[in-house]
Structure formats: C-alpha cells, structure tokens
N, C-alpha and C positions, 0 to 999 in steps of 0.2 A: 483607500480610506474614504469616507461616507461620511456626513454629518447631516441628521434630521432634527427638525424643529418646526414647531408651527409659532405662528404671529398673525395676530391681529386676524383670525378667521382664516390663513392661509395656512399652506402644511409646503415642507421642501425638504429636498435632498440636495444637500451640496453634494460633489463628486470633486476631492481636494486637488488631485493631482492635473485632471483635465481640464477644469473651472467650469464644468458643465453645472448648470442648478436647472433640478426640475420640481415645478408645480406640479404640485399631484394630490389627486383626491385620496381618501381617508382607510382607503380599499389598498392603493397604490403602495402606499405608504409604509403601512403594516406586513404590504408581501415582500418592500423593500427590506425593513427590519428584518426580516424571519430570512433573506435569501440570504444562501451561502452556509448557514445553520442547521441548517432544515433539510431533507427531501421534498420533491412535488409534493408527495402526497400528505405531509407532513402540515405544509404549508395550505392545500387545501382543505385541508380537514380542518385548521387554526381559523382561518379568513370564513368559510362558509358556516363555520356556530360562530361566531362572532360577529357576523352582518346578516345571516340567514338569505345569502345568496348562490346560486347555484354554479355548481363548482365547475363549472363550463366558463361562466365569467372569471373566476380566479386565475384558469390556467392561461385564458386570454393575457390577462395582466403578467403573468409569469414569462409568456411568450415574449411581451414589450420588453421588461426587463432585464431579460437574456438579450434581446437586440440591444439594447444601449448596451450592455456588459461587453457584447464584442465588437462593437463599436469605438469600446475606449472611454464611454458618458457615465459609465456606474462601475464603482468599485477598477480605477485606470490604476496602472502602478507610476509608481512616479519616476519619469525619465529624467530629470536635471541636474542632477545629483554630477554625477559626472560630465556637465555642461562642461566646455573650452569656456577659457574666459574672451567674453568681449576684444578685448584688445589687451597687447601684454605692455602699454605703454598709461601712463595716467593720463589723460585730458582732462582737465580743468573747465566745468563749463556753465560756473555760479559763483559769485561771491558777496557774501554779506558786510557791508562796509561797516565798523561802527563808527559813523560818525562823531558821534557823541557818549562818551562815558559820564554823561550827567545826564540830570533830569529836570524840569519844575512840579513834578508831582514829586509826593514822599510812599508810595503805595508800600502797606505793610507788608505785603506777600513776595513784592518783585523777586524774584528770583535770582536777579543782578544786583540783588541790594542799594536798588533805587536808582539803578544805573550803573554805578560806579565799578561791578562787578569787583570787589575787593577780597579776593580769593590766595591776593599774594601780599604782602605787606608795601613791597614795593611798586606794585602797579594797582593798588586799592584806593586812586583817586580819580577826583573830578579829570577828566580830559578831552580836547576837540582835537578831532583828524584834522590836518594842514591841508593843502590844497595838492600839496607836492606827495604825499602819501597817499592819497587818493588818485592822485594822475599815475603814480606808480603801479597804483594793482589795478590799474585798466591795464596798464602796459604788460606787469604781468598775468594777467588773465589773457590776451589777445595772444601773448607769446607761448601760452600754456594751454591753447585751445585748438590743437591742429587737426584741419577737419574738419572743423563745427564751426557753423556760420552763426546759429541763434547764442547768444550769452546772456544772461541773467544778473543783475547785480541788485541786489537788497539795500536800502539804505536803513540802518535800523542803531538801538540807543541802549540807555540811556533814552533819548529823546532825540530825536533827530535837526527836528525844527530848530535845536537850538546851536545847531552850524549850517544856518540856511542856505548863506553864502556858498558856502564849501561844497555843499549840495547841489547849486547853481552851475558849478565850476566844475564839477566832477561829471554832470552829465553832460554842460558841451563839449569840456574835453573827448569824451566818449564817443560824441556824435562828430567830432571833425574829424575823428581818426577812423573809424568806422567802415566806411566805404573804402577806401584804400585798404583796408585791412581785410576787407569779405569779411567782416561782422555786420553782427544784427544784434544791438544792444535792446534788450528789457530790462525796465525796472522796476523796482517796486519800492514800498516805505511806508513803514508801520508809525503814526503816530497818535498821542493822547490829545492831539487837539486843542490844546491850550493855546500856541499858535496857531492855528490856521486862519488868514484872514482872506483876502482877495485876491491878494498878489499869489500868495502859495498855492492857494485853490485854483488859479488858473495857470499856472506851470505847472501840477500836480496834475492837472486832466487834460493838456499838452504831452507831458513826457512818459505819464508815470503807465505801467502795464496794467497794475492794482495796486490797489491803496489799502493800507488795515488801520480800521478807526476802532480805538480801544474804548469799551462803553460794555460795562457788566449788570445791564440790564434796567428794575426797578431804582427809582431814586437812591431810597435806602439800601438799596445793595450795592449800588456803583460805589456812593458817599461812605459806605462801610471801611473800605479800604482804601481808595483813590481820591489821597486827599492832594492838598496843598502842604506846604511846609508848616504855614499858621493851622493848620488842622482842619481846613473848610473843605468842604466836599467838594468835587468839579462838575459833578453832574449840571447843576445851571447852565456852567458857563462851557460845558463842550456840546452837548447835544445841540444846540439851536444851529451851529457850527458847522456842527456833522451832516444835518442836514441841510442847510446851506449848502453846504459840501457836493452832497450825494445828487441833489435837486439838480446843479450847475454840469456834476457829471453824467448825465441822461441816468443814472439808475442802474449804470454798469462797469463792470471793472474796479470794483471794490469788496471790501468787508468790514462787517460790523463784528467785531472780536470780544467776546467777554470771556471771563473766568468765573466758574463754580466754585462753591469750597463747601464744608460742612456746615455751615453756618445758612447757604443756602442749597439744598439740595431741590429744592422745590425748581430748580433752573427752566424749566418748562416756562413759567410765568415771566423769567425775565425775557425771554425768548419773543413770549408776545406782546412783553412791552414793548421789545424793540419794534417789532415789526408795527402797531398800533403808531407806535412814532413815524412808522413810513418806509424803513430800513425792512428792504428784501432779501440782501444777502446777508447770511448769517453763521457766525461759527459762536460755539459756546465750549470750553478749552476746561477738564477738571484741572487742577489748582497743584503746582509741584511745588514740593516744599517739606519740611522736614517732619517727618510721624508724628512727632510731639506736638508739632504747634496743636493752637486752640484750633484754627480752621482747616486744619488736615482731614482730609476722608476717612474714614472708617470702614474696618467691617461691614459695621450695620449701616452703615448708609449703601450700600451695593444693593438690594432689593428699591429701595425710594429710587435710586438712578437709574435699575432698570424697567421699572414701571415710568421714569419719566422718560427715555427713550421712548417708549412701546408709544406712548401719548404723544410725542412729539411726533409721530411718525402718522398716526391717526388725524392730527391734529392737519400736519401737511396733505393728508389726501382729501381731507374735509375744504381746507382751503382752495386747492387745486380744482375739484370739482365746481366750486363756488369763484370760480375766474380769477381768485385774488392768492398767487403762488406764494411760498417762499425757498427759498435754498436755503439746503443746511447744508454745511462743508462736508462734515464727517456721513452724510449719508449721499453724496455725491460719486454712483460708481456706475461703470461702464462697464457693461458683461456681454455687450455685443462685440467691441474692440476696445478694449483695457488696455495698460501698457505689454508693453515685449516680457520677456520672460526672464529676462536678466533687471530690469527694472522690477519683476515679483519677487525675486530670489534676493536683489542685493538693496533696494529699497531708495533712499534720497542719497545716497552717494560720498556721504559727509564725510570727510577724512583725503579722499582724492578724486572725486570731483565736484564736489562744493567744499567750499571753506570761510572761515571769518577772519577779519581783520582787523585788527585793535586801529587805535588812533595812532599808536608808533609805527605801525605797519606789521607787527607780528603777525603770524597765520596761527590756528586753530581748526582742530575738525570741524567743528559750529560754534554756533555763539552760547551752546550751554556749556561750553570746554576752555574759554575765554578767561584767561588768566590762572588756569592750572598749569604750572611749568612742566609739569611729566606729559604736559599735551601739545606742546610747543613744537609744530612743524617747519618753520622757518622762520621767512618773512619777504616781504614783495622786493626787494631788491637781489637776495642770494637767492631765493626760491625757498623748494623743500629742500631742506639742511637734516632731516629726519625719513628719509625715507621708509626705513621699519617701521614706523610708526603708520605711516604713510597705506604699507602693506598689507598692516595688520586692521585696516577698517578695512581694505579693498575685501580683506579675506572673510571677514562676518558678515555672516547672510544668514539665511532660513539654519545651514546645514551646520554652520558652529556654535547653533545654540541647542543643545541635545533636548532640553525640553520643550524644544519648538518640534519632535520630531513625530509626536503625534496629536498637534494640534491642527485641526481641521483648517483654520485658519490664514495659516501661515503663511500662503502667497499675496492674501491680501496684506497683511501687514511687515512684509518682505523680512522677517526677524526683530519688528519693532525699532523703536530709536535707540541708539547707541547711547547716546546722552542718560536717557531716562536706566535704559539698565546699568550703567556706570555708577550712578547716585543710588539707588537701589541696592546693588550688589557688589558694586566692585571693582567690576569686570565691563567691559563693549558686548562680550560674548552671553553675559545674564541674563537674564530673564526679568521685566519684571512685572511681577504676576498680577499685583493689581491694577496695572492699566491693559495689560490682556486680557481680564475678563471683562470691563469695560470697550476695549476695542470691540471685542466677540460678539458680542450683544449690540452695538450697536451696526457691526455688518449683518447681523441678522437684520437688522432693522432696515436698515437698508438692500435688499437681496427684497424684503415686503413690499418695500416701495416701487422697487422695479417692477415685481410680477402685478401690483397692482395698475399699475402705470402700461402694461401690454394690455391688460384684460380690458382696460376701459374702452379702448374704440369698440371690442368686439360686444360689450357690453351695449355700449350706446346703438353700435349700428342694430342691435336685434329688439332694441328699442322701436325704434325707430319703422325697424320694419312690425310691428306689430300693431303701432299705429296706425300703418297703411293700410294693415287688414283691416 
C-alpha cells in the first residue's frame, strides 16, 4: 500500500508497510500513480503528452521505481501481521497517579468534569491521593516492571498542585527506593498554573522529566473556558507564571498545552501567541467532548483545521529559517529511527503497560477510563484482579481494527487511542474517524516538515557555493 500527496510545494509517496517516504518530483510521482496499472508503454506514452518529455527520461524513472519495488521501499507487503508478541508476560512500565480528583479552575470542557471525574455516582467526588497510596503504586510499579530499569510516573488531576505535599512524598519515596531496586524513575505533571510559585517551580525543574503547562492560547480563548469557580478568566494570573516557569527551566523539558474547539478553529493564532509570549514548545490538542456541545468540532470545520495545519507547518519552516524555532508535539516524527515495530502496531500500551490510579488506589487503563467500573483493572495492593480485560487492550493494535486495514497511516498512529474510540463508538477496537482524519493530515504535515528540514543544508550549501563563483 502507497499513499501520495503533495504539501506545501512538496509531492510524496508514503510506502505504508516499510515506512519508506520518498520525495519525488512531479514526473516521479505520476509514474508512481500509473505503476502497477499500467504497462511500460502505457505509462510512457501517459508521462511524455503530459510533460512533453522524452520517453527515455520516463523509462529512467520506471527503472528507479522497479528498484525501490524490489527493494521492499514501493508498494512492500506488510510483514507484522503475524508478529510473535513482545513478551507473553505484562510489564508495567508507566503509571499516571491521580493525585488529585479536584481542581481550582471550573473549565467547561474538562473532560473529567473539572476534575472530579464523576462517571460513577459513588466515586463522583472531590478527592486527594494519601501518601500511603502513592507509596503503594511505586511499589507496585517496581514489582510489576521486570526487566526494565527506566519507569515513568505522570503526576496528573484534577489539579495536581493541590496535593503538593503528597507529591513531594511520592517522589522521594521513589527516589530512596530506586537504586536498590535497578530503577530509573521519570516524571512528569501537567498543571494549570494557578499554584506555581517558587518553591514548586524549583522542585518542578529538580525532579520533574517535563512539565505540561495548560494555556489555550489568545486571552479571549484561554478566558473562554478556563475560568475560576467566581467566573474570572486565569489567563492574567497563569501566563506570567508559566513563564517564570519556563525562563527558571533553561527553555527545556516542558509543554505549553492548549485546546481547540469550534469556537476557535482559527488555532493557528493561538499558536503564535503563545510562542510571541516566549513559549517554544508547543502542543495544541482538538477538544473531546460530546457532539452536541456548543464547542464541538464539526464537519465543516475539517477544511479550516486542515488549512491551519498546512499554515502552521509553513509558518514553522519560516521561523526555523529565521533562527527563531518552535516545536509542535503532533508534528514531531523520527523517520530515520522511529520506535520498534511493536510500539507502531500496539501504540502507548494503555491497559497493560501503562495505567492510571485513582486516589483510592484503583487501576484503570488510562485516565480517560477513570471511574468507569466495566474498566476496573484492580488496584495497587492486589494488582490486576482483571486480567481479561488486561488482554483485551494488549490484543488492539493496528490489526483489530478492520478499518484501520487500508489506511495508509496506521503505523503511525498504532490503531489510534483506545480511549477516544471507546467514546466514539463503543468499542477499544473502533475507530474514530474524526480524529483520524485529523491525525492523517497532520502526519502529512509533518512527513513536509521533515523533507523540507533534509533539503535545507543541500539547499544552503549550493548557495553558498554559487557565491563563491
């Protein structure tokens, strides 16, 4: 399987199976289209009225073509399918703590229902992890991670800041036990800012791996939704913060996170607000939530997002040229050495080797699963008390989602989140189609940025020599 497309003045062929992409001029492109279709002469006779070049050149380019084809780089069949698995044991080798089931913002979109993720009647409250529940799921993480030295722990809300303590306490725990143990703890923790003073910000850029500072761009956007409980916007009182923040941590090891929704599609602009404010690394997150609401994406908004993609990507090589970067998360990809191939097929591991943890200590396949009782994997004292359930993320990947089965895509996005198709459709195993075509477009977007990012030294250096002439 083949997928072509051009962006932003570039033309490519992805090659799905092999993850070969090639740059190719306009000639190249079109003989790809027609191969396999076609005879030679078929193809030459198409290519030479259509460019009015001589059909000596055509069969050159058919010659290439056929070399990549047996190669394995055009048109590979895909070997994975019947991959062995990794290992027939779970490893544990992430976990998302929540410390906090509250919040001090009231954001109308949270997805957690402002924290408090109230999905069950009985666990639909304010709540803060203990010290002892958190010392717990180190312990179980350490005992559930054999093999693996690096460990991951998320500290995330609710709001996190608002068991600071707890948070204090869960990483030295972490770190005395550590080294006896052959771990290597990282961490990370997503907060809104409202706490961060001095004291957080310098244990914060001490311990923490990366940090995610929530900030949805323009004033009027952020204050749109991300209020206080009195109805006041935070934007004032987080950004000066943030960056404080970001200044104190050299400019690395963090993210600036916002949300899109319908209300702003235009997201492009919040984009360069933020970075105008000084914030280099950047994610911008479209908005889950239920079809109805007022700020739900549309249809029609699919054309505006992928014209702000196409911009934001233009925007980045404009910058880039001009000495002054930014990273965007979702266009961050590695196509010289990407992950292994069981990380393309089976994606973030959610279900048996990442998990979330309420403040009772419950497990969950992630924290978008958090407080659904059909989704209750154990808990950090007994462990997994659910194993089936356990089995059945291990087993959704690329290959148990049938509409995944002729999408071009599909190693990059390992079958999508499981979370997102569950809300969606139903199912772990669904599909859900409007953040795939979303996804889609933006790997194009990204796949431009790379080939434009090789072209550049050779561009420069023939600069350079022409000067010399």
């Amino acid at each position: 399987m083949i997928h072509q497309f051009k962006n932003n003045g570039f033309a490519f062929v992805v090659d799905t199976a092999s993850g070969a992409v090639h740059s190719v001029d306009d000639v190249a492109y079109d003989v790809i289209a027609l191969y396999g279709d076609h005879d030679e002469d078929g193809i030459v006779r198409q290519i030479t009225e259509k460019y009015g070049i001589d059909g000596d050149e055509v069969k050159e380019c058919l010659a290439d073509v056929r070399e990549l084809v047996d190669r394995g780089l055009l048109f590979s069949e895909d070997e994975f399918r019947d991959l062995p698995p990794k290992n027939g044991k779970s490893t544990v080798k992430a976990l998302c703590l929540h410390v906090a089931h509250t919040c001090n913002l009231n954001c109308e979109y949270c997805f957690a229902s402002q924290g408090k993720y109230n999905k069950s009647a009985s666990r639909g409250k304010p709540a803060l992890m203990s010290f002892e529940v958190g010392r717990q799921a180190i312990d179980f993480l350490i005992e559930n991670s054999p093999g693996r030295r690096n460990l991951e722990v998320d500290f995330f809300g609710g709001e996190p800041l608002m068991n600071w303590e707890v948070v204090k306490e869960i990483v030295a725990y972490a770190r005395s036990v550590e080294k006896e143990a052959g771990k290597n703890f990282r961490f990370t923790l997503t907060t809104n800012g409202v706490l961060l003073d001095d004291e957080v910000t310098d244990f914060l850029n001490r311990e923490m791996h990366n940090v995610v500072l929530s900030l949805d761009g323009r004033r009027e956007v952020h204050d749109r939704f991300r209020k206080t409980y009195a109805g006041e916007g935070s934007y004032d009182t987080v950004v000066p913060k943030f960056q404080r923040f970001v200044g104190r941590r050299g400019g690395r090891g963090y993210y600036v996170r916002g949300t899109f929704t319908h209300l702003n599609t235009d997201f492009l602009e919040d984009i360069k607000h933020m970075a105008s404010l000084g914030f280099r690394e950047l994610s911008m997150e479209p908005v889950v939530c239920a079809p109805g609401d007022p700020y739900a994406l549309t249809e029609e908004d699919l054309p505006v997002l992928f014209e702000q993609y196409d911009a934001l990507a233009a925007e980045m090589l404009r910058r880039e040229r001009e000495g002054d970067p930014i990273t965007f998360y979702h266009y961050m990809l590695d196509l010289a050495e990407g992950p292994c191939i069981y990380k393309r097929i089976a994606g973030c591991g959610s279900g048996f080797e990442y998990m979330a943890v309420t403040p009772w200590g419950e497990l969950f396949p992630c924290h978008q699963f958090v407080n659904d009782p059909s989704y209750s994997l154990g808990n950090v004292w007994d462990g997994v008390t659910n194993p089936e359930l356990t089995e059945k993320f291990r087993a959704s990947n690329v290959y148990s989602h049938p509409e995944c089965e002729n999408c071009w895509a599909k190693f990059y996005c390992s079958g999508g989140c499981a979370a997102n198709s569950y809300h969606a459709t139903g199912s772990i195993d669904g599909v859900y189609e409007y953040g795939c075509r979303l996804f889609r477009h933006r790997m194009e977007c990204a796949i431009m940025l790379n080939a434009a990012r090789a072209e550049a030294p050779a561009e420069a250096a023939a600069e350079a020599a022409e000067e010399k002439e």
